[in-house]
C-alpha positions in Angstrom: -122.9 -137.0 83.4 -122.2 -133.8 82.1 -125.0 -131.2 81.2 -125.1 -128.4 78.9 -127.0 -125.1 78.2 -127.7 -124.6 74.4 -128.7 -120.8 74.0 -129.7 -119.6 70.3 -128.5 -116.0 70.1 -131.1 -113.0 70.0 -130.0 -112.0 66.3 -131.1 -115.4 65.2 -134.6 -116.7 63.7 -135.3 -120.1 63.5 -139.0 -121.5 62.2 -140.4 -124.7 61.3 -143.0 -126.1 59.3 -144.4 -129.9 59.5 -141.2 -131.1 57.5 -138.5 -128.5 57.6 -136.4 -126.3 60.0 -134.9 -123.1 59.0 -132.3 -121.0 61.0 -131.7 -117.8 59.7 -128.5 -115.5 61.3 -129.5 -111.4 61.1 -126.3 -110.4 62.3 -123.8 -112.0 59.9 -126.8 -113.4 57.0 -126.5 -116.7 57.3 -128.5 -119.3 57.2 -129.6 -123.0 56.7 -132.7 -125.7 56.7 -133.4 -129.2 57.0 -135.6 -131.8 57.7 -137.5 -131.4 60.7 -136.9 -134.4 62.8 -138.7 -135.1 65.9 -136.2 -134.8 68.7 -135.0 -131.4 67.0 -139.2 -130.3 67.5 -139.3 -130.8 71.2 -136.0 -128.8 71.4 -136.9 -126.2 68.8 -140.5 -126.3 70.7 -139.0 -125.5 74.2 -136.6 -122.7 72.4 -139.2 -120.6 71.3 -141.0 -120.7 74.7 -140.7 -116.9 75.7 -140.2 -117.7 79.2 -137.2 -119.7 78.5 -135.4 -116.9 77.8 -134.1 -119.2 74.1 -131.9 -121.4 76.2 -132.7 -125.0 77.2 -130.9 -127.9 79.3 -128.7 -130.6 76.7 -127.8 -133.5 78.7 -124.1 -135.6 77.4 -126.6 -138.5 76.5 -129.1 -136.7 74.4 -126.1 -135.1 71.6 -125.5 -138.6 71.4 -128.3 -138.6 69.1 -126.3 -137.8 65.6 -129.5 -135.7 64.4 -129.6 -133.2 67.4 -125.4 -133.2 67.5 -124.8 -132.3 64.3 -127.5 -129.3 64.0 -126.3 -128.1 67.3 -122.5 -128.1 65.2 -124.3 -126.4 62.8 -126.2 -123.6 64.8 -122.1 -123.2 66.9 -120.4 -122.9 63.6 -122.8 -120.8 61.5 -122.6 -118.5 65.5 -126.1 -118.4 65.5 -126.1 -120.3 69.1 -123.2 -121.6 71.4 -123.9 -124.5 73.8 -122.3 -124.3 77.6 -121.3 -126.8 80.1 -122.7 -126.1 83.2 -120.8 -125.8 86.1 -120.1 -124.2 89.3 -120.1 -120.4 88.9 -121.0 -120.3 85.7 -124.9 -118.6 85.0 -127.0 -119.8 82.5 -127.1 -117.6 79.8 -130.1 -115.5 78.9 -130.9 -114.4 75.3 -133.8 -112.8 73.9 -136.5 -115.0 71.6 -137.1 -112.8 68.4 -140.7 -111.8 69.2 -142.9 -109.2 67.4 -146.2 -108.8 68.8 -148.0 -105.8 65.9 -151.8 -106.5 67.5 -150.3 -104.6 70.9 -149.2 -101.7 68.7 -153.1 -101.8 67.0 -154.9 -101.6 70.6 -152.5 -98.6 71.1 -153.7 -96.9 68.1 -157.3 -97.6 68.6 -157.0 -96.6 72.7 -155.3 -93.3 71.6 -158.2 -92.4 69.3 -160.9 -93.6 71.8 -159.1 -90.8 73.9 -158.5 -88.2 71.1 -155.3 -88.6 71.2 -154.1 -90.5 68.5 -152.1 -87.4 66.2 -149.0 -89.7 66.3 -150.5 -91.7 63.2 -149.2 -88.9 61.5 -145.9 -90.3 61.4 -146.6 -93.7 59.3 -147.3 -91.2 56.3 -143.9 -91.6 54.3 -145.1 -90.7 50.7 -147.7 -89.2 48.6 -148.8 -90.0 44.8 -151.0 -87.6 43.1 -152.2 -88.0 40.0 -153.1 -84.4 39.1 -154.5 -85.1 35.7 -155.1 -88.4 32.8 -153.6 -88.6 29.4 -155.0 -90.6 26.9 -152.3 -93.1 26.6 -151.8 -94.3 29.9 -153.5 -97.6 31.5 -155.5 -98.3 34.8 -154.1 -102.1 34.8 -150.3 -100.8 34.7 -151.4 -97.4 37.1 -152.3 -100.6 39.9 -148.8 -102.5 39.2 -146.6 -99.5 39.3 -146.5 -95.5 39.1 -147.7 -95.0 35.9 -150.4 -92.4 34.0 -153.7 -93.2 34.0 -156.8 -92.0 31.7 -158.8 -89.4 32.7 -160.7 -86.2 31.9 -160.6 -84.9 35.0 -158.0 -82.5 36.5 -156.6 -82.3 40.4 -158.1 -79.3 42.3 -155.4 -77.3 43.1 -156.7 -75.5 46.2 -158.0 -78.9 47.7 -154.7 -80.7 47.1 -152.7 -77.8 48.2 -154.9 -77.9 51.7 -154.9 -81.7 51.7 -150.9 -81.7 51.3 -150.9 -79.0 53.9 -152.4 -81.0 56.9 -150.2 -83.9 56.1 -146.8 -81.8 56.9 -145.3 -82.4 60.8 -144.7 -85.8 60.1 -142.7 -88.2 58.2 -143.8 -87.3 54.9 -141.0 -86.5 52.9 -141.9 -87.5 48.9 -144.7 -86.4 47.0 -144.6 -88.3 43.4 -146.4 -86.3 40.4 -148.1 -87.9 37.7 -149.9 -87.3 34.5 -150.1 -85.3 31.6 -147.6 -83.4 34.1 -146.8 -80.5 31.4 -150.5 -79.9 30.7 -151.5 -79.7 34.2 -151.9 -75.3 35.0 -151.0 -75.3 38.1 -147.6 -77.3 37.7 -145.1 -74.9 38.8 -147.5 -73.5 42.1 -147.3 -77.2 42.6 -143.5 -77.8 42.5 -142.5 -74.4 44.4 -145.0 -74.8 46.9 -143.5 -78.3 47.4 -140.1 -77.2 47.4 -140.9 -74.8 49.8 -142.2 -77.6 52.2 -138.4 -79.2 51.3 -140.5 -82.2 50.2 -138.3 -84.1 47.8 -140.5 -83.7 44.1 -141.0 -86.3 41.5 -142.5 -86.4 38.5 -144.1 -89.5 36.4 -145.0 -88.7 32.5 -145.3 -90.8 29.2 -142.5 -90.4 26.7 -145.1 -88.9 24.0 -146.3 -86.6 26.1 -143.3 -85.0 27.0 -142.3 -85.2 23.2 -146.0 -83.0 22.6 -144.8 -80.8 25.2 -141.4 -80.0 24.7 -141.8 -76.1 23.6 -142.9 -75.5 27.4 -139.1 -75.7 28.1 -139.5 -73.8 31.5 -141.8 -76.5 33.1 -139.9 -78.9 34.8 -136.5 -76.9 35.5 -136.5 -76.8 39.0 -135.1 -79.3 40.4 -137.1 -82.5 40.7 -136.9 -85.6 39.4 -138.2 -86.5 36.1 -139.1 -90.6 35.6 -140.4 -91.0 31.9 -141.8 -93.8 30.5 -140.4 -94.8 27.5 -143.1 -97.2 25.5 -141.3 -96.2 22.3 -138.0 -96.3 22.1 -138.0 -94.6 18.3 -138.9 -91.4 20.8 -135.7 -92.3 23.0 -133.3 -89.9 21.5 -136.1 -87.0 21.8 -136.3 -87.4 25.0 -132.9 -87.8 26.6 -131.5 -84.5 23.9 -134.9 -82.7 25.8 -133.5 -83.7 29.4 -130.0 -83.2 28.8 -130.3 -80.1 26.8 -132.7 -78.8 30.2 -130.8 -80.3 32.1 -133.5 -82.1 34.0 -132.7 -85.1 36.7 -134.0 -87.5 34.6 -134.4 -91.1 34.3 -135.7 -93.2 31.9 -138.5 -96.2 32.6 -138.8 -98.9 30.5 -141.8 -101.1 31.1 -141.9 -104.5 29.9 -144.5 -107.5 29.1 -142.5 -110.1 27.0 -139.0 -111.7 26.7 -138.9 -110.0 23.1 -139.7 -106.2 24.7 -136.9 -107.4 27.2 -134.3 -108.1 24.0 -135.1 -105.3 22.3 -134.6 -102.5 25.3 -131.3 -104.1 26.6 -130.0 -104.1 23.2 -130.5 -99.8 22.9 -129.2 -99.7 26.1 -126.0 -101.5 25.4 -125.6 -99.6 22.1 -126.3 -96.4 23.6 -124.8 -96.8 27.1 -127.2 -95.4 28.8 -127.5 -94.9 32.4 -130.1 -93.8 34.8 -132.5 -96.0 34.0 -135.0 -99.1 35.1 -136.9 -101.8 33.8 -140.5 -102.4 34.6 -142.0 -105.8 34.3 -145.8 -105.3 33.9 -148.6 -107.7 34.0 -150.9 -107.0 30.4 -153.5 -109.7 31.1 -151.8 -112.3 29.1 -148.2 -112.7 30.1 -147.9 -114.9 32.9 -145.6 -116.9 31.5 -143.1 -114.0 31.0 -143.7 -113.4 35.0 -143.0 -117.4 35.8 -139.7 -116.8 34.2 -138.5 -113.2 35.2 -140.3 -112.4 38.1 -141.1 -115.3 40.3 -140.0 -116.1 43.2 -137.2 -118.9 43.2 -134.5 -120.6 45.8 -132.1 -118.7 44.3 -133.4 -115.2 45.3 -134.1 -116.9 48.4 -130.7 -117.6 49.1 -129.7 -114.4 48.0 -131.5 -112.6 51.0 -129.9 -110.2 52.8 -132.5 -108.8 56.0 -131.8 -107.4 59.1 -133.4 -108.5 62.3 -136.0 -104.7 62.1 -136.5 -105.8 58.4 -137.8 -109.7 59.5 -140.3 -107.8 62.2 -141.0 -105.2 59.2 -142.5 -108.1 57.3 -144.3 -109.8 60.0 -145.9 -106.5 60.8 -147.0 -104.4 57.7 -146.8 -104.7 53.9 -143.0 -103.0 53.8 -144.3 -102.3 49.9 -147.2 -100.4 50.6 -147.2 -99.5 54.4 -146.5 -95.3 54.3 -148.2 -95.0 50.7 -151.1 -92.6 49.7 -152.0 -92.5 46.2 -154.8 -89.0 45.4 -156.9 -89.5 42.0 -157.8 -86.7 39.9 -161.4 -86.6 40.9 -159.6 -86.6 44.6 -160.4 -89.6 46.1 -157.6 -91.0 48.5 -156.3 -94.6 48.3 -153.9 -97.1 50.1 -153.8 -99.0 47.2 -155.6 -98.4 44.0 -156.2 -102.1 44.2 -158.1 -101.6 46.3 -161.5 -99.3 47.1 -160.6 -95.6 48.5 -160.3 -94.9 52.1 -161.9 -91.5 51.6 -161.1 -88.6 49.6 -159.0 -85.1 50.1 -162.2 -83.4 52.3 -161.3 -86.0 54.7 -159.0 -85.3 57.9 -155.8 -87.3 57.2 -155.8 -88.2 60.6 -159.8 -90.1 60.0 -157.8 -91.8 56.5 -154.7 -93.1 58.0 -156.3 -94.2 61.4 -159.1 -96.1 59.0 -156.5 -97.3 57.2 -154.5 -99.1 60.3 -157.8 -100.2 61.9 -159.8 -101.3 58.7 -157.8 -101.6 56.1 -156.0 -104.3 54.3 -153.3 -103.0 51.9 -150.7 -101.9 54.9 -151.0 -104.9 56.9 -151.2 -107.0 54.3 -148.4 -109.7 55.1 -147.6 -113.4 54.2 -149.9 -115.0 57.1 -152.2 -116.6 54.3 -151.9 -120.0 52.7 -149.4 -121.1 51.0 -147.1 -118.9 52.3 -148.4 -119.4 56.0 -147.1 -123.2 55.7 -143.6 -122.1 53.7 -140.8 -122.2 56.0 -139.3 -119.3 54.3 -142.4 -117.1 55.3 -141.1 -114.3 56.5 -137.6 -114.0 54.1 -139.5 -113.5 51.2 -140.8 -109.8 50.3 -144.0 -108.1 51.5 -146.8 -109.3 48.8 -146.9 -106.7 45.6 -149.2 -105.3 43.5 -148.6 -108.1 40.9 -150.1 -110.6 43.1 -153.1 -108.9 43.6 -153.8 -107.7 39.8 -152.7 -111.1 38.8 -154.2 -112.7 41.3 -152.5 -115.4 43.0 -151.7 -115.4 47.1 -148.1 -115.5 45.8 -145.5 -115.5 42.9 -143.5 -118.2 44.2 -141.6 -121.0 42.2 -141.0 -122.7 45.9 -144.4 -123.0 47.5 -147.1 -121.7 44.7 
């Protein structure tokens, strides 16, 4: 009786749930599911045994069984496996089980701080969002979906944040996002220059009226960065583009949106005015869910539409790949991970002290898909990191599959 070696190739993922089984290919995207029968289990079960090296022994009688053959077609012609006679002089081939371990890389960071070592942390900063100053238009509820102006009397200190942005330098930090009243804020173009000569890339985040009450400071925002504004009126769209065209400002226009209506009426001006450089927001108001279960929910088609690499799988199993790298600074300087959250400290603190408190206490970077529902959902790991809508909406998910 001849006996095989099936052996799953290293690029490959393949996780079950009580009923299903899903095989997901990183190298050429694809992919496939099915019921989780019993005999594929024990196989699937013996597979993901690390020291089995994701090969296991097939006997000729056991692909008699028409379940087990024709997944094993499936995983050969899909080339997300190959099963191998065995004979003389042939080895047993040896592939590598998909296997991310992130509590090893915690123990690390908290070993290097018991020895004082730990300045590597550094390097998981990506990108900071200051809020140097409040307008009276803007909204806390949207400032905790997306980056958008908040209200607020109180003004950045420029010292502090300059000092602050300082110590963060000599790592990977390379954005720093302005928002606000930006125009109003007197220590704009110290900001921006001081920035640019750090060569960290600059953007800016401002309200559509505001720039509109600002426009005869032509001077402020000429140099260079990026200028996002949110448009909430589009009567005030033709101001603004003339004002960034005629400055010749990178710009690019925001549209938020709550309803199916907002949604109509913006894709109608951009189609008559062909506009480009631009984005739509959807944004939770406190009373549009419904508009979410039909634009922004999860369904099987997105899922089937996914497109990860085998570093972006272990990304998501790992940290939160939405909000893992993210600082956002208040005016009154306090220092968050998410402002859906409390603050981690504020700008007096060592950023060393915030990030390692972050990675050791914290929930917003780490914050992956290992809850219910989505621990039981076969598609677990596919589906993106979980957003700020789920947490201002609050629900564990935005899924049409497993809600």
């Amino acid at each position: 009786m001849k006996k095989y070696w099936l052996s799953i190739f290293q690029d490959v993922f393949i996780w079950q749930t009580k009923d299903t089984i899903l095989v997901y290919n990183c190298k050429n995207k694809q992919s496939f599911s099915g019921p989780n029968r019993l005999v594929l289990k024990e196989y699937i079960d013996d597979l993901s045994n690390l020291d089995n090296l994701y090969t296991v022994d097939i006997e000729e009688e056991q692909l008699k069984e028409l379940n087990l053959k024709n997944w094993i077609d499936k995983l050969v012609s899909t080339h997300s496996g190959e099963l191998v006679e065995q004979q003389e002089g042939v080895l047993r081939p040896v592939s590598l089980y998909p296997y991310f371990k992130l509590q090893n890389d915690i123990e690390h960071i908290r070993w290097e701080h018991r020895l004082g070592i730990g300045g590597k942390i550094i390097q998981d900063l990506h990108e900071i969002t200051v809020h140097v100053n409040g307008t009276d238009l803007g909204s806390e509820l949207f400032s905790r979906q997306t980056i958008y102006p908040r209200p607020s009397s109180r003004i950045i200190d420029w010292e502090k944040l300059k000092n602050f942005l300082h110590n963060c330098r000599g790592g990977m930090l390379t954005k720093v996002s302005l928002v606000g009243d930006i125009m109003t804020y007197p220590h704009l173009n110290e900001l921006i220059s001081w920035l640019d000569d750090n060569q960290l890339e600059v953007s800016v985040y401002l309200l559509d009226s505001d720039l509109i009450r600002s426009m005869k400071d032509k001077e402020a925002l000429k140099r260079g960065c990026e200028t996002n504004v949110l448009c909430n009126n589009l009567s005030l769209l033709p101001q603004v583009s003339n004002y960034c065209k005629h400055n010749s400002l990178d710009f690019h226009i925001l549209f938020p949106v709550t309803s199916e209506e907002e949604y109509e009426q913006i894709s109608n001006v951009i189609e008559e005015t062909k506009m480009r450089g631009y984005d739509l927001i959807p944004l939770f108001n406190g009373h549009n869910e419904n508009f979410f279960q039909d634009y922004v929910f999860t369904s099987m088609d997105d899922i089937q539409e996914i497109d990860l690499s085998k570093r972006e799988v272990f990304s998501h199993q790992a940290v939160n790949t939405n909000f893992f790298g993210k600082l956002t600074i208040l005016p009154d300087g306090r220092v968050y991970a998410n402002l859906n959250q409390l603050p981690i400290g504020t700008m007096n603190d060592p950023i060393y002290n915030l990030l390692y408190k972050e990675m050791d206490e914290g929930i917003s970077w780490r914050m992956i898909r290992d809850q219910k529902p989505c621990s039981d959902c076969v598609y677990q790991w596919l589906c993106p990191s979980p957003s700020n809508y789920e947490l201002v909406i609050g629900k564990s998910n935005l899924c049409h599959i497993n809600p």
